[in-house]
C-alpha positions in Angstrom: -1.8 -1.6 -50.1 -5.4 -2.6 -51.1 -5.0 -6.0 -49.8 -3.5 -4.6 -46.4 -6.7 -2.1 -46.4 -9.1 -4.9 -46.8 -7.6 -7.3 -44.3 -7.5 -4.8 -41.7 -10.9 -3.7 -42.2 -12.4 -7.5 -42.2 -10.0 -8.0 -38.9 -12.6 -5.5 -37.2 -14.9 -8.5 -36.9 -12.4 -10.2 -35.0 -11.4 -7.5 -33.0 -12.5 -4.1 -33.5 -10.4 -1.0 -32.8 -10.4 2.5 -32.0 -10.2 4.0 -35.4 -12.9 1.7 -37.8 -14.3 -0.4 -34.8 -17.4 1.7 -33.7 -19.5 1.1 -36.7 -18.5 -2.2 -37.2 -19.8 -2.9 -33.4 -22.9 -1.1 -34.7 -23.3 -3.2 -37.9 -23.0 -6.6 -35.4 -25.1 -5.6 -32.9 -27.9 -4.9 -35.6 -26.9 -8.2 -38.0 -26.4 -10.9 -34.7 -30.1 -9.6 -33.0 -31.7 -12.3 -34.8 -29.8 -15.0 -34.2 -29.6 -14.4 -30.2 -33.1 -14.2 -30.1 -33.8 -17.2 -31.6 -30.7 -19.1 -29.3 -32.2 -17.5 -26.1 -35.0 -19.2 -26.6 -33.3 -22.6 -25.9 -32.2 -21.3 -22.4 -34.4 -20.6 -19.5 -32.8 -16.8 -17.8 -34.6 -16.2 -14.4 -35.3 -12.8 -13.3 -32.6 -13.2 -10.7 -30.2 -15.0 -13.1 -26.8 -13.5 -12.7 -25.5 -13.9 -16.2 -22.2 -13.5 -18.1 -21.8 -12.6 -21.4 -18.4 -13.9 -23.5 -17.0 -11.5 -26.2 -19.9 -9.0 -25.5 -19.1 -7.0 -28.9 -21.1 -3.9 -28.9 -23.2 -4.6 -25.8 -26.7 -5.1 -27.8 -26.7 -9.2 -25.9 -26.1 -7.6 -22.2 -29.0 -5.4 -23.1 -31.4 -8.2 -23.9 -29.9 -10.4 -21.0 -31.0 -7.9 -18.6 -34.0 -7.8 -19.6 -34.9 -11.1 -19.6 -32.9 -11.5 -16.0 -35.2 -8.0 -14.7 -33.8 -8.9 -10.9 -30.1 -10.3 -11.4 -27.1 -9.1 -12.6 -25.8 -9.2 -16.0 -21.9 -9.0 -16.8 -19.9 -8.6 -20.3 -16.4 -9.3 -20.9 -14.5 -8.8 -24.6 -10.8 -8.9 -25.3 -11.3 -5.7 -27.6 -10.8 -2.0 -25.5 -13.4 -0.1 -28.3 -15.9 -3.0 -28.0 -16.2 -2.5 -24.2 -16.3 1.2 -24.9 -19.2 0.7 -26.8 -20.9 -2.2 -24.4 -20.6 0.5 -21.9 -22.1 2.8 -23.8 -24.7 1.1 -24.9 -25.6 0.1 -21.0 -24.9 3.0 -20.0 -28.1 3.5 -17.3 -28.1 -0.5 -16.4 -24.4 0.2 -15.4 -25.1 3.1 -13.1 -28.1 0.9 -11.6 -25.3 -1.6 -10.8 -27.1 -4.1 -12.8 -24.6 -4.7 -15.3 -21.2 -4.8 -15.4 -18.5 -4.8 -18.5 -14.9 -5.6 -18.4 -11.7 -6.2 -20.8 -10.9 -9.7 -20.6 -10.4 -12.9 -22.3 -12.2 -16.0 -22.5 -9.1 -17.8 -21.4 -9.1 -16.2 -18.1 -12.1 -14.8 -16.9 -12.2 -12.0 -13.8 -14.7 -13.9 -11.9 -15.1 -16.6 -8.7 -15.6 -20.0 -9.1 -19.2 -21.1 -9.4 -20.2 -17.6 -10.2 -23.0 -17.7 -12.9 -26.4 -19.5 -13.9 -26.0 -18.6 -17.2 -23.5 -17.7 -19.7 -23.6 -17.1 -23.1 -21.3 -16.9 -26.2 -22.5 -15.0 -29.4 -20.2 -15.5 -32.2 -17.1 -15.6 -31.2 -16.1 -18.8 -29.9 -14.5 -18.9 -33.7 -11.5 -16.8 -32.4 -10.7 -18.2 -29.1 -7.7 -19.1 -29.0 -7.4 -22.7 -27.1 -11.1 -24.1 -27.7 -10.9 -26.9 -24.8 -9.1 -24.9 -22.2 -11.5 -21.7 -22.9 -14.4 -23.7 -23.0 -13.2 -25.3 -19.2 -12.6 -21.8 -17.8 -16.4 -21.0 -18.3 -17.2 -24.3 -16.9 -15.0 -22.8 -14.2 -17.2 -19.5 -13.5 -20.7 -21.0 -14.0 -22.4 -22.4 -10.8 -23.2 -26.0 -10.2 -26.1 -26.8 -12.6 -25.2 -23.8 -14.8 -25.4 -23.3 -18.7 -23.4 -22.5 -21.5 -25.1 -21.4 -24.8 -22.9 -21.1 -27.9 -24.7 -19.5 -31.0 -22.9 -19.2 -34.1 -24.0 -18.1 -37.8 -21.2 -20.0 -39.3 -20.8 -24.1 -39.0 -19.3 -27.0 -41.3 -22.7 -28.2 -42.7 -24.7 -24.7 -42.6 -26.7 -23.3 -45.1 -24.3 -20.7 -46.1 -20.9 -22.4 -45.2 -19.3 -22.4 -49.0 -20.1 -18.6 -48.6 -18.8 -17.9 -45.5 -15.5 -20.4 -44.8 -13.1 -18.7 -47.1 -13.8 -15.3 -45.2 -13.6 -17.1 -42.0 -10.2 -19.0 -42.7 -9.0 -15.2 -43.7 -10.2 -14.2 -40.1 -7.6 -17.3 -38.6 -10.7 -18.7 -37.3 -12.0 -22.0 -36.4 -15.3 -23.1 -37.3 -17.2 -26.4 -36.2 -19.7 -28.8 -37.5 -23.0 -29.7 -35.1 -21.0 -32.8 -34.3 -17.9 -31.1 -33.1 -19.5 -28.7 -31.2 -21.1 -31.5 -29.2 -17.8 -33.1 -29.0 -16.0 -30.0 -27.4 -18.6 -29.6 -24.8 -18.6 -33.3 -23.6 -14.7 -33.1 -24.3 -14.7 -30.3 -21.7 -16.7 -31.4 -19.3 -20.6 -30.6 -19.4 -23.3 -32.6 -19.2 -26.5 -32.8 -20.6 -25.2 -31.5 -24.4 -27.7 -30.3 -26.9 -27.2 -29.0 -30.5 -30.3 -27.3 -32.5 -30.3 -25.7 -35.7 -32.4 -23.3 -38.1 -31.3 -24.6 -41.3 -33.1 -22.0 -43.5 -31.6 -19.3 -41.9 -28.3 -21.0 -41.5 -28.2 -20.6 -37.2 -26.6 -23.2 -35.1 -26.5 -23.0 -30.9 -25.3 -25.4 -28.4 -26.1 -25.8 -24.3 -24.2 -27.6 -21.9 -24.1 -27.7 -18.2 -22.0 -28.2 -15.3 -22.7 -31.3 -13.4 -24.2 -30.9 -9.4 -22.6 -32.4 -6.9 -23.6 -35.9 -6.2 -25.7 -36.0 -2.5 -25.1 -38.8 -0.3 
């Protein structure tokens, strides 16, 4: 019974529910602040970005976003019911601006146009999607010609604090990547332009990609 306890309280990182989910969106919101901030800084958002945020958690990444995009339009999605409660709480007056937006979706098949979005970014939680290639092509899907992807992560093959963090990861079923095979999935899916960086003493990894422009002739 303790096991069962303990796996379905850690599984609220994954995907939080109705029940224990709330504070654990609290607790991420606070613990991944850090580590957006320093991956934003890698990525250039316009005041009139629009700009979609992947697995939006609590909503604390869509509140920076629109900030930093002070003209544009910032969207959320997250496959989890009680994390989009709590993204829309935590918007709240940017939602009834009609500057942000937050929907239940997954990665693998986003609500959105083709060539939608300037920007969009993924803060932890490309671990637990669940067909890395294919996910990673439906965002190439939504972002505009000459559009970004950022992927930030606080757990890669190689980090500072990987022996510490894979066992809890591989009891979460997910996947995580070196810098080289993050590199490899973003050229394997199509963008162009692929750049890793990394903040080795805190242990913080992010990748950009982009989506080629059509060639003019």
């Amino acid at each position: 019974m303790l096991v069962g306890a303990g796996f379905y309280v850690l599984n609220q990182v994954r995907k939080p529910t109705r029940l224990v989910g709330r504070p654990f969106l609290w607790l991420m919101n606070h613990s991944h602040s850090g580590v957006t901030d320093w991956g934003l800084t890698h990525v250039r958002v316009e005041k009139q970005s629009s700009v979609l945020d992947v697995g939006c958690g609590g909503g604390r990444t869509i509140q920076k976003l629109a900030a930093m995009a002070s003209e544009g339009t910032v969207f959320g999605v997250d496959y989890s019911a009680e994390s989009v409660a709590a993204a829309r709480a935590k918007n709240a007056t940017l939602i009834k601006t009609g500057r942000v937006d937050i929907r239940q979706a997954s990665v693998s098949k986003l609500p959105f146009p083709a060539d939608h979005f300037d920007l969009v970014t993924a803060v932890e939680t490309q671990y637990y999607w669940p067909a890395l290639v294919e996910d990673m092509q439906e965002i190439l899907r939504v972002l505009k010609p000459g559009g970004t992807l950022i992927v930030i992560v606080e757990s890669y093959k190689g980090g500072k604090l990987d022996v510490v963090q894979r066992p809890v990861m591989k009891l979460l079923r997910s996947r995580v990547l070196s810098v080289a095979e993050e590199q490899e999935l973003f050229t394997s899916a199509g963008y162009i332009e692929v750049q890793t960086y990394e903040e080795r003493n805190k242990g913080w990894m992010c990748a950009t990609g982009r989506k080629s422009e059509p060639e003019r002739g």
